[in-house]
N, CA, C and O atoms as CSV, one atom per row, in Angstrom:
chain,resi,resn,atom,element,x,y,z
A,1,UNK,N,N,-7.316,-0.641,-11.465
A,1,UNK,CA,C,-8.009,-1.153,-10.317
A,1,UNK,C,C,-7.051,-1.951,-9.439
A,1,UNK,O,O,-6.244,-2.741,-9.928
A,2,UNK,N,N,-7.158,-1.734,-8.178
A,2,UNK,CA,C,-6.430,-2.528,-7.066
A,2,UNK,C,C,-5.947,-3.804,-7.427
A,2,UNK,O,O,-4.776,-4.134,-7.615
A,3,UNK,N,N,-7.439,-4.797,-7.543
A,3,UNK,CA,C,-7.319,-6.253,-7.957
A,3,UNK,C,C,-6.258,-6.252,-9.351
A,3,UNK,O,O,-5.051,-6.492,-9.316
A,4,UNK,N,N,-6.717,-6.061,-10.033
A,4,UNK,CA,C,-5.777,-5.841,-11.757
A,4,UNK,C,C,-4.281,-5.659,-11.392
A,4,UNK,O,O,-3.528,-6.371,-12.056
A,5,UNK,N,N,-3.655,-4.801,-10.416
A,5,UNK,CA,C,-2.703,-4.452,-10.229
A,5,UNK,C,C,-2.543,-5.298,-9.242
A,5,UNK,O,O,-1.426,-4.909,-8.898
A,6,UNK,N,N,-2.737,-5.987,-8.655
A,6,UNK,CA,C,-2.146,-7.135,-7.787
A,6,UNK,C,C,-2.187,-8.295,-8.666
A,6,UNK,O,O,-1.022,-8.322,-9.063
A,7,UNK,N,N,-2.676,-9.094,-9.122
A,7,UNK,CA,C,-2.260,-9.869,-10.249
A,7,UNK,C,C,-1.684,-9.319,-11.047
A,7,UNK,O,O,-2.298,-10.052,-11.822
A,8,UNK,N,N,-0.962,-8.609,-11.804
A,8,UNK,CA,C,0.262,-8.358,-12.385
A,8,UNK,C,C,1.060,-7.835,-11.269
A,8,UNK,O,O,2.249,-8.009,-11.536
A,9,UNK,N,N,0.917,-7.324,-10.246
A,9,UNK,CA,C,2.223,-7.921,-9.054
A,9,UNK,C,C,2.753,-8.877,-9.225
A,9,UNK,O,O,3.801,-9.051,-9.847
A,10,UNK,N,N,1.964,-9.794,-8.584
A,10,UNK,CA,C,2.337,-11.490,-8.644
A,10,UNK,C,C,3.213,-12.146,-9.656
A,10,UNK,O,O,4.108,-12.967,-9.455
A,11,UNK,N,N,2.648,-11.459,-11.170
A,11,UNK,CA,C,3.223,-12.103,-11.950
A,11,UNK,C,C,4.356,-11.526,-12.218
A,11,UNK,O,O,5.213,-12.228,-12.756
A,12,UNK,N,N,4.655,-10.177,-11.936
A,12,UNK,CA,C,6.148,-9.558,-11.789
A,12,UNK,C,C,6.622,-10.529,-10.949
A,12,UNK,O,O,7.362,-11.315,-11.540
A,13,UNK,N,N,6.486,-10.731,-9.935
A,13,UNK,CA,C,7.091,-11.185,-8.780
A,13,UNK,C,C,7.658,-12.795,-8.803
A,13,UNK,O,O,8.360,-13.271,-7.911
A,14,UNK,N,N,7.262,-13.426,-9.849
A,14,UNK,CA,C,7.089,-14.843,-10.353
A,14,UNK,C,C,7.603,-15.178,-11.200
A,14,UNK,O,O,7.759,-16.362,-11.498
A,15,UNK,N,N,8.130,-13.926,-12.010
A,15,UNK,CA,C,9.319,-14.127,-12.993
A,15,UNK,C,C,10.443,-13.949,-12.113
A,15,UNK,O,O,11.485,-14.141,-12.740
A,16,UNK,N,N,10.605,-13.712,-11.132
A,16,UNK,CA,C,11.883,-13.458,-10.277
A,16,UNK,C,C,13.092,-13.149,-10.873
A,16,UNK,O,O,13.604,-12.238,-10.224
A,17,UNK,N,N,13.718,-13.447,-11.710
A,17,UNK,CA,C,15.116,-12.558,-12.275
A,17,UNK,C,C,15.044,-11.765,-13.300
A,17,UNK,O,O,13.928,-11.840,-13.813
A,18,UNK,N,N,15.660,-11.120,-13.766
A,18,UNK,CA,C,15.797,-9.587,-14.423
A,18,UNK,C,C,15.837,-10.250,-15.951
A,18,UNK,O,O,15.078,-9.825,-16.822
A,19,UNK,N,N,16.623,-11.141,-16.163
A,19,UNK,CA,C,16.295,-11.813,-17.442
A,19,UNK,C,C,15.090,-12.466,-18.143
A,19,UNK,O,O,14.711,-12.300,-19.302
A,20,UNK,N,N,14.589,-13.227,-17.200
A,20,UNK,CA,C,13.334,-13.608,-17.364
A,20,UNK,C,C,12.196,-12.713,-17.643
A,20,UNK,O,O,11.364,-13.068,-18.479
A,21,UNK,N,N,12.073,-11.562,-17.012
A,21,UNK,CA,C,11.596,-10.087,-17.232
A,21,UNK,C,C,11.457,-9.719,-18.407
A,21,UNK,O,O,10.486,-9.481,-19.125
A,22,UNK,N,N,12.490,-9.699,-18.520
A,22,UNK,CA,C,13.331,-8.782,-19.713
A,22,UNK,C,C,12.593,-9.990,-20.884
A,22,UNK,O,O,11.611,-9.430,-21.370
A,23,UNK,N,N,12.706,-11.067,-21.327
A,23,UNK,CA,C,12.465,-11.722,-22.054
A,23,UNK,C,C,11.119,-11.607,-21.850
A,23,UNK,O,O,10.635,-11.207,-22.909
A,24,UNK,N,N,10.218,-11.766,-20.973
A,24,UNK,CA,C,8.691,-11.974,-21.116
A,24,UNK,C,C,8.224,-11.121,-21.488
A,24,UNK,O,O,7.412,-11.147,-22.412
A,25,UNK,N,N,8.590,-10.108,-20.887
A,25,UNK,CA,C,8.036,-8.756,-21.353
A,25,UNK,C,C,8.168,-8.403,-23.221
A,25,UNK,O,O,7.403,-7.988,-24.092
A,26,UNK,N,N,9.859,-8.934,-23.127
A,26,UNK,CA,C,9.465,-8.816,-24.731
A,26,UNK,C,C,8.532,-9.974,-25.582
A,26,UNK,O,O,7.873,-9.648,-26.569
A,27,UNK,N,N,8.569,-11.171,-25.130
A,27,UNK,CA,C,7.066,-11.630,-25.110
A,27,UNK,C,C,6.034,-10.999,-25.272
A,27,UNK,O,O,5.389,-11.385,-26.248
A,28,UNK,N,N,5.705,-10.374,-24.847
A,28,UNK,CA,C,4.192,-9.745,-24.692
A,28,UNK,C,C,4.081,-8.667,-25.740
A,28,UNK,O,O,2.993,-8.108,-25.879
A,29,UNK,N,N,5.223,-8.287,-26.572
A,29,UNK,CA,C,5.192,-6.885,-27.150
A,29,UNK,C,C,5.798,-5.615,-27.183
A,29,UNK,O,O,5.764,-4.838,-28.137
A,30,UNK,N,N,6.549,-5.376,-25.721
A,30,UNK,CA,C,7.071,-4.345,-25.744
A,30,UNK,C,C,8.703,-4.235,-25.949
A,30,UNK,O,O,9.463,-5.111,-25.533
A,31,UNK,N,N,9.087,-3.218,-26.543
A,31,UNK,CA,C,10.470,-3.236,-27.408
A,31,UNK,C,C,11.331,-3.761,-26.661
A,31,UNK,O,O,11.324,-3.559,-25.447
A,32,UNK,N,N,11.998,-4.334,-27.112
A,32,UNK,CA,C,13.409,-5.047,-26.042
A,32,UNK,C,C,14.239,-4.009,-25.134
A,32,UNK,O,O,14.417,-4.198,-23.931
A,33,UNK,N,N,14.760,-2.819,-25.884
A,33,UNK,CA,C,15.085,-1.439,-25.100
A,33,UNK,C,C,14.511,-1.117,-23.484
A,33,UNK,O,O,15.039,-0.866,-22.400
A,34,UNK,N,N,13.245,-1.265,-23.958
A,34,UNK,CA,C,12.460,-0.914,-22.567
A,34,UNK,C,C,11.935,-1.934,-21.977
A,34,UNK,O,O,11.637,-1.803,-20.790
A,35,UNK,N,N,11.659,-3.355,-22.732
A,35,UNK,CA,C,12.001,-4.499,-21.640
A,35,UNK,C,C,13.363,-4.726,-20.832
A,35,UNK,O,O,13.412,-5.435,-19.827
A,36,UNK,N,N,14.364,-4.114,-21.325
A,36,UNK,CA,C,15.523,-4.422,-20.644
A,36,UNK,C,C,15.498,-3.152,-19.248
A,36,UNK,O,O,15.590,-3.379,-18.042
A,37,UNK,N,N,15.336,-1.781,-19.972
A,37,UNK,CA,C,14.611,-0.650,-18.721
A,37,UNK,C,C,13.755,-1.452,-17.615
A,37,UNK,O,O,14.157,-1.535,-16.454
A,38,UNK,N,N,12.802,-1.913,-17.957
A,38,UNK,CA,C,11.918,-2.366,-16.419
A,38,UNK,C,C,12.305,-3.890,-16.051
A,38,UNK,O,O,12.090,-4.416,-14.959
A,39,UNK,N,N,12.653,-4.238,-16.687
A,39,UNK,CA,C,13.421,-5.818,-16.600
A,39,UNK,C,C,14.450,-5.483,-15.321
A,39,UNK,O,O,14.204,-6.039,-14.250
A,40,UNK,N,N,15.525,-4.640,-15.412
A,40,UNK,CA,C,16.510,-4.449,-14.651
A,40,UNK,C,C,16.128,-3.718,-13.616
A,40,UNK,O,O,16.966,-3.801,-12.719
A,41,UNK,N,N,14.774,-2.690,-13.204
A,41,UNK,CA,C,14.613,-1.514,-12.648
A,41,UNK,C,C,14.532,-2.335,-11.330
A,41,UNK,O,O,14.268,-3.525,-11.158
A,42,UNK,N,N,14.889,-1.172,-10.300
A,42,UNK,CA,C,14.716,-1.745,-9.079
A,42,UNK,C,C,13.689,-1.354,-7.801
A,42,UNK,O,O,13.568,-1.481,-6.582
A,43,UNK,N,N,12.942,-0.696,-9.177
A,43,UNK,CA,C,11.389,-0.142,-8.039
A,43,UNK,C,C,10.807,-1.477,-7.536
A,43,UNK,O,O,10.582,-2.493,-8.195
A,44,UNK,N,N,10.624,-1.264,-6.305
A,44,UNK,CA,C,9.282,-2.385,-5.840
A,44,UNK,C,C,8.109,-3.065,-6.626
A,44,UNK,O,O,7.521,-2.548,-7.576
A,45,UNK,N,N,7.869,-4.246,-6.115
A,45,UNK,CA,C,6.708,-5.114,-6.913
A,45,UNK,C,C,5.498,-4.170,-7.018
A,45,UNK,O,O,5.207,-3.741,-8.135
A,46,UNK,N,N,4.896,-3.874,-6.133
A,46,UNK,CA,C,4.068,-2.772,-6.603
A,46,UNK,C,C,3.973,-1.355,-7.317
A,46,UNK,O,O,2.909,-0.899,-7.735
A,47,UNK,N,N,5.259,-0.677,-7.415
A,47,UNK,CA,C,5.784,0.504,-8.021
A,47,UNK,C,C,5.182,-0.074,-9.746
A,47,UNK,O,O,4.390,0.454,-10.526
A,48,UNK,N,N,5.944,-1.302,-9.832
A,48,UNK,CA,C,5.888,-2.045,-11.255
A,48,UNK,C,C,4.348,-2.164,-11.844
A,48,UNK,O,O,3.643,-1.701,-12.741
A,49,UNK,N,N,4.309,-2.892,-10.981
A,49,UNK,CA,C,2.548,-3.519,-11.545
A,49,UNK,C,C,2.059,-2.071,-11.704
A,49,UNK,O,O,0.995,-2.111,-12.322
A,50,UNK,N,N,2.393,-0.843,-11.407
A,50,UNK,CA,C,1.365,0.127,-11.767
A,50,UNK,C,C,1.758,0.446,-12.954
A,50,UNK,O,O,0.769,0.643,-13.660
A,51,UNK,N,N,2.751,0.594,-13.528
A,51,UNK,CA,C,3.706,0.936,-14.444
A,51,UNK,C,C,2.763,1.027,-15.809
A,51,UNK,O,O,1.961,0.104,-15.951
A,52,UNK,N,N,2.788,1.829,-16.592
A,52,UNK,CA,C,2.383,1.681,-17.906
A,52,UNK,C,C,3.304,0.530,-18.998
A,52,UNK,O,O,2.814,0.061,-20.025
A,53,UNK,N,N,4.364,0.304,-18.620
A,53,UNK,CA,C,4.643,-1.013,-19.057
A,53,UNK,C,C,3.970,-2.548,-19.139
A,53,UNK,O,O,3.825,-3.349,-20.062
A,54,UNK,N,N,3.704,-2.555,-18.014
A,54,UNK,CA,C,2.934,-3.838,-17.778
A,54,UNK,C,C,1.186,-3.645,-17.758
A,54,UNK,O,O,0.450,-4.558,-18.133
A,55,UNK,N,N,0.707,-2.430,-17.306
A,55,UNK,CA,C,-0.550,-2.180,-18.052
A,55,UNK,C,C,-0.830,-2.605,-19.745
A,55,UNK,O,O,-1.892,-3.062,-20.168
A,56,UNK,N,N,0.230,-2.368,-20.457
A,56,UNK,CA,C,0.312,-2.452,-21.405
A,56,UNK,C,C,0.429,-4.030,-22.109
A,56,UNK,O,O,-0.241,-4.660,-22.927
A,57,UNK,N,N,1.485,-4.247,-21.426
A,57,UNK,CA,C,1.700,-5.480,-21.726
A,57,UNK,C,C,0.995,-6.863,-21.210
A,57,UNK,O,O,0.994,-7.897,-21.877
A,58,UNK,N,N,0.309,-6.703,-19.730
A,58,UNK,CA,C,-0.571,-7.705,-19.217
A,58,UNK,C,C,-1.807,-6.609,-18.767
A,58,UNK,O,O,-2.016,-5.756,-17.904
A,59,UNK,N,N,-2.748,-7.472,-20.423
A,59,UNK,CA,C,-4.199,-6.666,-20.398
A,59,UNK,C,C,-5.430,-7.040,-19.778
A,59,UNK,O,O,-5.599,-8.217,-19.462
A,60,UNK,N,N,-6.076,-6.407,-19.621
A,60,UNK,CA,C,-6.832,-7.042,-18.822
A,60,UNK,C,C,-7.741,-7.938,-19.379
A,60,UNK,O,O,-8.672,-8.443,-18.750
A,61,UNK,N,N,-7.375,-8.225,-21.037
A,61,UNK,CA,C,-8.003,-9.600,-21.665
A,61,UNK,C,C,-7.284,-10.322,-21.492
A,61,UNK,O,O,-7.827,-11.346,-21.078
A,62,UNK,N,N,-5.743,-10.458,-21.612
A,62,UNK,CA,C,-4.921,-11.484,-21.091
A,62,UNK,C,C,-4.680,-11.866,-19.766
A,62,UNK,O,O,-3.982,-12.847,-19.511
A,63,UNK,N,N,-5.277,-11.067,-18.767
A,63,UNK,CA,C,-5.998,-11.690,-17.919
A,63,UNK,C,C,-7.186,-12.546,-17.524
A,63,UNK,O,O,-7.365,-13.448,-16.706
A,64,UNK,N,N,-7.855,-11.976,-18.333
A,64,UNK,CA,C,-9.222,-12.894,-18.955
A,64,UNK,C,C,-9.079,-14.165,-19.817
A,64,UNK,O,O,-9.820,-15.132,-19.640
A,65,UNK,N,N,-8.322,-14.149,-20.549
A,65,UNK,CA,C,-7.710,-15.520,-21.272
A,65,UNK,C,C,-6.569,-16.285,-20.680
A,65,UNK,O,O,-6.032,-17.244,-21.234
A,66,UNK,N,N,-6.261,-15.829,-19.601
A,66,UNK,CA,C,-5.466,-16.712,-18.578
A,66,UNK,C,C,-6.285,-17.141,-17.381
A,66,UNK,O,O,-5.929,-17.929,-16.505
A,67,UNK,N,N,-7.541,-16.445,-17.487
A,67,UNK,CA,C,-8.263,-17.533,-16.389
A,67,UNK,C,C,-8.836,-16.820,-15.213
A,67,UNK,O,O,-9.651,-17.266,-14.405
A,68,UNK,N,N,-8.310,-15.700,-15.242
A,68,UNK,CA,C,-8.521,-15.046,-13.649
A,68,UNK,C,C,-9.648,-14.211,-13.896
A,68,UNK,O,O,-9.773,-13.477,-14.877
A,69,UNK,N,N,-10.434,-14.348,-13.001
A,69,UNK,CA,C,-11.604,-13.904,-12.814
A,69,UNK,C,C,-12.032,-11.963,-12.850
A,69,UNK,O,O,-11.568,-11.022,-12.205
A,70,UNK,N,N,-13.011,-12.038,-13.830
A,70,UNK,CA,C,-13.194,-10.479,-14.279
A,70,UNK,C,C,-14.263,-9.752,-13.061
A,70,UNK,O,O,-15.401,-9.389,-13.360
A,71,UNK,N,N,-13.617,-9.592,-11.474
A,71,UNK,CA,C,-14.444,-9.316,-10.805
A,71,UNK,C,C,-15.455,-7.924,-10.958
A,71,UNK,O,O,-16.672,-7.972,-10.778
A,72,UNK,N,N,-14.686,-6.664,-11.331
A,72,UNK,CA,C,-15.490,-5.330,-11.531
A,72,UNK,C,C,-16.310,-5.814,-12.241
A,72,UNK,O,O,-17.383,-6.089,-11.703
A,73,UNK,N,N,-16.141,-6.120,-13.745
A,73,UNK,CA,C,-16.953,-6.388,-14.623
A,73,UNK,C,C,-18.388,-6.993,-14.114
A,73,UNK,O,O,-19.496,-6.457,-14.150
A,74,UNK,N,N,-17.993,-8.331,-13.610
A,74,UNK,CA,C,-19.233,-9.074,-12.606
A,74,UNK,C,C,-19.892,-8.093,-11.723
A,74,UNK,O,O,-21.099,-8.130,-11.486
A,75,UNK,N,N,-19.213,-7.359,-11.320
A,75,UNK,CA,C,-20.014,-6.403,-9.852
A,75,UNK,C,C,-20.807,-5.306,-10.686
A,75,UNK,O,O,-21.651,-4.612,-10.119
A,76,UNK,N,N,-20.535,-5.163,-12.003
A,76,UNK,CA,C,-21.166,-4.359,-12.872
A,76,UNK,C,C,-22.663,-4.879,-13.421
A,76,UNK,O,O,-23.782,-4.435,-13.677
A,77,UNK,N,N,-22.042,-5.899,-13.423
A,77,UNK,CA,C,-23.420,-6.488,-14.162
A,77,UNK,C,C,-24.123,-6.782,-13.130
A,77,UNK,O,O,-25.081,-6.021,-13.265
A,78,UNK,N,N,-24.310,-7.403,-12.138
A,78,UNK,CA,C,-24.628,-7.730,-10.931
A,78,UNK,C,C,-25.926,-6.242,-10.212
A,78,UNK,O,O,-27.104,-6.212,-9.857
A,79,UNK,N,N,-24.489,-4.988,-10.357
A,79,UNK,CA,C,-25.539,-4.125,-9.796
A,79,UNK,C,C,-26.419,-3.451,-11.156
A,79,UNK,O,O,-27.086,-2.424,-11.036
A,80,UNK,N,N,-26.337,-3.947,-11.998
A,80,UNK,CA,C,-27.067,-2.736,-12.914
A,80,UNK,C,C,-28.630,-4.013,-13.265
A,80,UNK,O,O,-29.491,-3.841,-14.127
A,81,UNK,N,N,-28.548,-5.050,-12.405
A,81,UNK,CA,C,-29.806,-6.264,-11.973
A,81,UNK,C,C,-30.739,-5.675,-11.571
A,81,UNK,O,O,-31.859,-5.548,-12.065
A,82,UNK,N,N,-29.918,-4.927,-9.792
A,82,UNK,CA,C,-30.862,-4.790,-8.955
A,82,UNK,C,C,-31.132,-3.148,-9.333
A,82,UNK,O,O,-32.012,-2.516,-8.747
């Protein structure tokens, strides 16, 4: 979803250097090999956030347990009211 993939934009975009990347990402789980692959890559902030890397690695519960608001979900429940 649009929203989902713009918050993990951001947060690509907020680690700002290739190391930091590279380390968070292996944070989150994914092998150091291919944290160092998208860590260094030089596709655009949005190319990334679509990436099955960071799908992977920033879920959309760890979005939910970091705070940010589960809008589809809400618009789900919302219309299945009326």
């Amino acid at each position: 979803e649009w929203l989902r993939r713009r918050l993990r934009m951001y947060i690509w975009k907020q680690w700002k250097k290739p190391k930091t990347k590279v380390q968070n990402l292996h944070k989150l789980g994914i092998p150091e090999w291919q944290a160092y692959q998208w860590g260094n890559s030089r596709l655009g902030y949005w190319r990334i956030a679509g990436s099955p890397v960071l799908s992977r690695s920033i879920t959309n519960e760890k979005l939910a347990l970091a705070g940010y608001y589960d809008f589809p979900a809400q618009y789900e429940q919302l219309r299945k009211l009326h």
